[in-house]
TORPA-4810 file (N, C-alpha, C, O; in nm, 3 decimals):
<nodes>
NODE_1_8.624_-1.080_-5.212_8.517_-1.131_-5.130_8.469_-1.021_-5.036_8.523_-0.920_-4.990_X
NODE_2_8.363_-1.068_-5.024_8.287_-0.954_-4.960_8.264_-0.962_-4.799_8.157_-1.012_-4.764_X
NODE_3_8.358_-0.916_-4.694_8.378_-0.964_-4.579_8.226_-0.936_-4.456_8.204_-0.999_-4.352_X
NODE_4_8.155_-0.837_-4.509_8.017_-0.877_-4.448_7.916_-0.942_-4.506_7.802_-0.908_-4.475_X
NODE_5_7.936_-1.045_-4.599_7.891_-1.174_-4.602_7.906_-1.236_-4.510_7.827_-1.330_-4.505_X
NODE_6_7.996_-1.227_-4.399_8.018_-1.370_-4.322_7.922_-1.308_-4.171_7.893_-1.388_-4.082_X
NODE_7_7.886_-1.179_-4.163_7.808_-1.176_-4.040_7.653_-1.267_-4.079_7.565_-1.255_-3.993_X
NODE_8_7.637_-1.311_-4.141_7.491_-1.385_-4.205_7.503_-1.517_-4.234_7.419_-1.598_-4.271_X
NODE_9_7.673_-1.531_-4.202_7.667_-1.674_-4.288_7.652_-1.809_-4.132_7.692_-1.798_-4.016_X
NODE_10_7.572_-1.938_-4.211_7.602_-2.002_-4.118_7.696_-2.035_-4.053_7.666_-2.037_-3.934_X
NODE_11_7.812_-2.066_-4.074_7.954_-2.084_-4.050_8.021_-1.996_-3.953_8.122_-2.041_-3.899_X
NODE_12_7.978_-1.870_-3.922_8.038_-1.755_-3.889_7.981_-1.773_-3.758_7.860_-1.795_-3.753_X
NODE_13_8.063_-1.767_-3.626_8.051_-1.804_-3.497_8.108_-1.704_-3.381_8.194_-1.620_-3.409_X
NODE_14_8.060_-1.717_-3.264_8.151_-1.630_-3.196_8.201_-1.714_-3.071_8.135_-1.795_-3.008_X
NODE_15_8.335_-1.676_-3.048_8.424_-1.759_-2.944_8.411_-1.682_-2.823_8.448_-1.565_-2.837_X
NODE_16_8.357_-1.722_-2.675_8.336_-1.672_-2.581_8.495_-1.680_-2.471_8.531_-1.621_-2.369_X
NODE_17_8.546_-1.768_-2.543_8.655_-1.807_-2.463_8.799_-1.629_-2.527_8.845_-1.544_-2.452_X
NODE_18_8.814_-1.638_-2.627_8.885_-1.498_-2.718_8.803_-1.404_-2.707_8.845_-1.296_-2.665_X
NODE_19_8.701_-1.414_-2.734_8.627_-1.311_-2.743_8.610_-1.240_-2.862_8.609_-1.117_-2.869_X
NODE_20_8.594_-1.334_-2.978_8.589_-1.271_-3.089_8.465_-1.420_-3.254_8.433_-1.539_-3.267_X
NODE_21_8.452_-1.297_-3.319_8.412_-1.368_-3.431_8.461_-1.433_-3.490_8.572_-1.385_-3.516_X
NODE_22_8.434_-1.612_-3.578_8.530_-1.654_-3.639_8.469_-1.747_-3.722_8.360_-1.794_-3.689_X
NODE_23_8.530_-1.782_-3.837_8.501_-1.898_-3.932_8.509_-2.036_-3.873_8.604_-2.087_-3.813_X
NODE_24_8.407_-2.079_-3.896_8.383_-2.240_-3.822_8.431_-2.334_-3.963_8.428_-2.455_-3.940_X
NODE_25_8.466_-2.306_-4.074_8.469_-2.379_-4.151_8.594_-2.452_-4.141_8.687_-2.375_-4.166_X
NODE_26_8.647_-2.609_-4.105_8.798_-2.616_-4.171_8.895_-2.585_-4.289_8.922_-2.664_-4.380_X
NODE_27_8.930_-2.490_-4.279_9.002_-2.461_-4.426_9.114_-2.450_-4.391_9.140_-2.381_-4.293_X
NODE_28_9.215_-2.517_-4.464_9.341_-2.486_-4.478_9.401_-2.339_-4.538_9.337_-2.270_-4.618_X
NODE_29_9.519_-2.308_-4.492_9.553_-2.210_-4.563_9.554_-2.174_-4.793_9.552_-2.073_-4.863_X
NODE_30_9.558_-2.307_-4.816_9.571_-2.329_-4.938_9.409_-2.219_-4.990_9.384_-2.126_-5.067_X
NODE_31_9.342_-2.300_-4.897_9.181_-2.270_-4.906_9.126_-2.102_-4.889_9.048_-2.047_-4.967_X
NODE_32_9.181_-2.049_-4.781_9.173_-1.978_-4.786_9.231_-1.874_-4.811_9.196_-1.762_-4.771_X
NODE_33_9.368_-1.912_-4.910_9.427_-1.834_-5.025_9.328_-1.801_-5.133_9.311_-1.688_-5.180_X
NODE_34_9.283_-1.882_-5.159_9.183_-1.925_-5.323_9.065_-1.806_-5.294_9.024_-1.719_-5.371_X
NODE_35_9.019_-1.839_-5.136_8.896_-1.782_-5.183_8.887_-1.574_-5.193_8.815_-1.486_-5.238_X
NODE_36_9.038_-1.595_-5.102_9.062_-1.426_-5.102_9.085_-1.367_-5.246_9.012_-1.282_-5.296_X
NODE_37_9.206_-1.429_-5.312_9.229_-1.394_-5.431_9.175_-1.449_-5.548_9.223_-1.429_-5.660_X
NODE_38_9.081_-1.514_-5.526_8.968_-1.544_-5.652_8.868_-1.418_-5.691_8.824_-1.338_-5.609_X
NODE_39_8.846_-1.417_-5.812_8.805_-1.291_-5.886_8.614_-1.296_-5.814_8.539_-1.200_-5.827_X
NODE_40_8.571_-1.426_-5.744_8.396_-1.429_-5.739_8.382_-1.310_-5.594_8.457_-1.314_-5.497_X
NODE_41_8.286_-1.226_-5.610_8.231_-1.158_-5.484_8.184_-1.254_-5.366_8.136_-1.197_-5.268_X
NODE_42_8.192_-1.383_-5.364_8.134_-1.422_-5.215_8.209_-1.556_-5.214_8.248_-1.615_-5.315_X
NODE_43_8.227_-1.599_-5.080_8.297_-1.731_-5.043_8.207_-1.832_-5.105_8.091_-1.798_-5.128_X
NODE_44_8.252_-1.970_-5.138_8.187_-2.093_-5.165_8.139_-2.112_-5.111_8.020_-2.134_-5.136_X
NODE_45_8.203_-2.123_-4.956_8.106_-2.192_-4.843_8.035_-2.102_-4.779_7.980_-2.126_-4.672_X
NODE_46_8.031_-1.995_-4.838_7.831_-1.945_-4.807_7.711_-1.996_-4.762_7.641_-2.052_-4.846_X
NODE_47_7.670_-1.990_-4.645_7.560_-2.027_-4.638_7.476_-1.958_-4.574_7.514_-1.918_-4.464_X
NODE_48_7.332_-1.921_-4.622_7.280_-1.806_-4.562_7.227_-1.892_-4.412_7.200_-2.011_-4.402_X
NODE_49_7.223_-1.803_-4.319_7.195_-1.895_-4.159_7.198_-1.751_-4.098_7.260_-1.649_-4.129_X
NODE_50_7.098_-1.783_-3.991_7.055_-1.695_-3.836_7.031_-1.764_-3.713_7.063_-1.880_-3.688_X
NODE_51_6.967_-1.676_-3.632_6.946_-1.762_-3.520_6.872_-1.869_-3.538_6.899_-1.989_-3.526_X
NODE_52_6.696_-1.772_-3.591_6.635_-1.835_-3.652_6.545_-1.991_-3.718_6.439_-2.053_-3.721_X
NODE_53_6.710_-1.987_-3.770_6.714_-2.107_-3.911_6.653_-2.202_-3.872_6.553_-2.246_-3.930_X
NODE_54_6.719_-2.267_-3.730_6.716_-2.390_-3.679_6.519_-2.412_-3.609_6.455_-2.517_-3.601_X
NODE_55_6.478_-2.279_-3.573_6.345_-2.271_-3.513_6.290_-2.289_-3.624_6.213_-2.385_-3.629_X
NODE_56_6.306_-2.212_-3.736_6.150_-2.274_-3.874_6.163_-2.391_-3.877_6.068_-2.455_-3.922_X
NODE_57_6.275_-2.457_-3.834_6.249_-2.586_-3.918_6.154_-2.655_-3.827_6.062_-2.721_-3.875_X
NODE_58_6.175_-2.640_-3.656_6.088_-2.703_-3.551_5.911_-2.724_-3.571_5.845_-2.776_-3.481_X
</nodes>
């Protein structure tokens, strides 16, 4: 998987409280075994998202 996929992805968040970037998705560890060592170049739960997103739709 391709780990700068996730600066674009909707899911991908930043914690002001740590101070760091992080996956908003719930995944269990099972889950995110699969998606590291699965042979596909990008996570399932991909979703393309920006700031943006939410303003076109307004």
């Amino acid at each position: 998987m391709d780990p700068s996929l996730c600066d674009s992805c909707w899911h991908f968040d930043y914690d002001e409280e740590y101070d760091e970037y992080y996956c908003m998705m719930d995944l269990d560890e099972d889950e995110v075994y699969r998606i590291f060592a699965s042979r596909q170049s990008r996570c399932p739960y991909y979703r393309q998202g920006d700031d943006y997103t939410l303003a076109r739709r307004q």
